[in-house]
C-alpha positions, 0 to 999 in steps of 0.5 A: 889522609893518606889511602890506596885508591884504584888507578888503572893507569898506575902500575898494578892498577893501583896508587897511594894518594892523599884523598879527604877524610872519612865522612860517617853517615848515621850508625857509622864510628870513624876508626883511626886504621892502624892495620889493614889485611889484604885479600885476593878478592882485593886484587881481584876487584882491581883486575876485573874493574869491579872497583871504579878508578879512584875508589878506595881498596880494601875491607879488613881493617883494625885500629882505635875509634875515634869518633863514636855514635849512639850505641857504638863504641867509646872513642878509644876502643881498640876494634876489628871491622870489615868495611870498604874502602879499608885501605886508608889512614881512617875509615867510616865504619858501621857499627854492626860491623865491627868488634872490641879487640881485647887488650891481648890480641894484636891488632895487626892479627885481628887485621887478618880476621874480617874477610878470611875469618867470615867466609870460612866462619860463614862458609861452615854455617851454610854448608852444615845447616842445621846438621852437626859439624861434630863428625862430619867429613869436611873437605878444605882446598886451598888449605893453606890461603888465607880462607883455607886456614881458618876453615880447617881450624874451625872445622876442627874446633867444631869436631869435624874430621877435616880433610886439607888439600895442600902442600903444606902438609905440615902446617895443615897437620899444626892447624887440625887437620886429620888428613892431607892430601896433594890431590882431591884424587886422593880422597876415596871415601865421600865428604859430607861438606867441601869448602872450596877455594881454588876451582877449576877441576878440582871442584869437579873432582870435589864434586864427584866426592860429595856424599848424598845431601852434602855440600859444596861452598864455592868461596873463590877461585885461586886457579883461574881455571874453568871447572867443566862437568860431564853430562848429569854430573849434577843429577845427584839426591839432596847434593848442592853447589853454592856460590858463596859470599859473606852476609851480614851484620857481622859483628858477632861473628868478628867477636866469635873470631876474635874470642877465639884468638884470645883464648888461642883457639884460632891461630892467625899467620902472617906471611907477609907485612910491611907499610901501607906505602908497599902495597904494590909489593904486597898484591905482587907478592900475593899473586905470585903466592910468595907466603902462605896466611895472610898480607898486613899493612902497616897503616899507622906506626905507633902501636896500641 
């Protein structure tokens, strides 16, 4: 079967050749991949050498199962998984990682949900606690990447007042954002939970502008910039700094996102789309920030 695997050697550290198909350990369904959503944490596992050579790239991935195990789906159900090595024409995947996709959501949609739609789902979770979401001040960089959109959407849908950091004012506006700023500088009254994408010294500035016992999840780090404190900027009452990432099992939380597209709660963009043969293009145009939302590969033609 055709997949993208990790090839120092080859431009953009990556290549599209044949390797052999999946082989499912116990607890695992094999889903022909029709869709695969890239993510920069993809582009960063080929950079940093995280992914060896020849290691198959990806995690988002949506297509039709073909082979089922016990309490899994049945063979013909349309799902969306989060699985490694997504980037391939089948994938082994576990089946408390995945979700049905009901016939009205596009599968090439569900695609952009795995990564994106977790950390942003997740992010909240661990921000908030065991407080309310309803009436917090929850500020969003980054609000127009992959996370960012559906972090400021879920943050709305859950009643916050959410505060988007972009230059895509309007859009952020369309997605239910109460405010939008160029700058964290402009923020001048305190947040209780930042949902932070970018780093560098904008997590400082977010930082300074938690309110006691808020929150600060680190997601990613899209400005390649080191963030570097004052002296006891982190001597602050009941305030926290998380590194974040994505726990499972996920499945209930892929079927909450997935839900939610159905009943057009949570609206998914796609910036850019092309075949699983333009991934090169695909992580270029990534990298260089060409769109806004999320990158979808094309893996297989025919749709379902």
């Amino acid at each position: 079967m055709r997949a993208v695997l990790v090839d120092p050697e080859a431009p953009g550290g990556i290549r599209v050749s044949e390797v052999p198909a999946p082989a499912p350990s116990h607890g695992q369904v094999v889903v022909e991949v029709h869709h695969a959503s890239l993510n920069r944490g993809d582009v960063n596992d080929v950079r940093s050498g995280r992914l060896p050579a020849e290691a198959v790239l990806g995690s988002d991935l949506a297509g039709v199962v073909v082979r089922s195990t016990r309490g899994g789906p049945e063979v013909g159900s349309r799902v969306v998984a989060l699985a490694a090595g997504a980037f391939a024409q089948r994938v082994a995947v576990d089946v408390d990682a995945l979700a049905i996709v009901p016939d009205p959501v596009d599968l090439a949609e569900a695609a952009a949900l795995p990564v994106a739609g977790l950390a942003a789902l997740q992010a909240i979770r661990a921000g908030m606690l065991e407080a309310p979401v309803k009436g917090a001040r929850v500020l969003v960089t980054g609000a127009s990447g992959g996370v960012g959109r559906f972090a400021v959407q879920l943050a709305a849908y859950g009643g916050a007042h959410v505060i988007a950091v972009t230059s895509s004012a309007g859009q952020a506006e369309e997605l239910g954002a109460d405010e939008v700023v160029t700058s964290i500088e402009e923020v001048d009254e305190p947040v209780d939970l930042v949902l932070d994408n970018v780093g560098g010294p904008g997590l400082v500035a977010a930082w300074e502008r938690l309110a006691p016992g808020g929150s600060v999840q680190c997601i990613g780090w899209s400005s390649g910039e080191p963030a570097t404190f004052p002296p006891y900027a982190m001597v602050a009452t009941g305030r926290s700094l998380s590194s974040f990432v994505i726990t499972g099992p996920v499945g209930t939380d892929l079927a909450n996102l997935v839900r939610m597209v159905e009943q057009r709660s949570l609206r998914v963009e796609i910036g850019w789309r092309g075949p699983l043969t333009r991934v090169a293009d695909a992580v270029q145009a990534l990298r260089d920030r060409q769109f806004t939302g999320k990158a979808v590969l094309d893996v297989l033609s025919r749709k379902r």
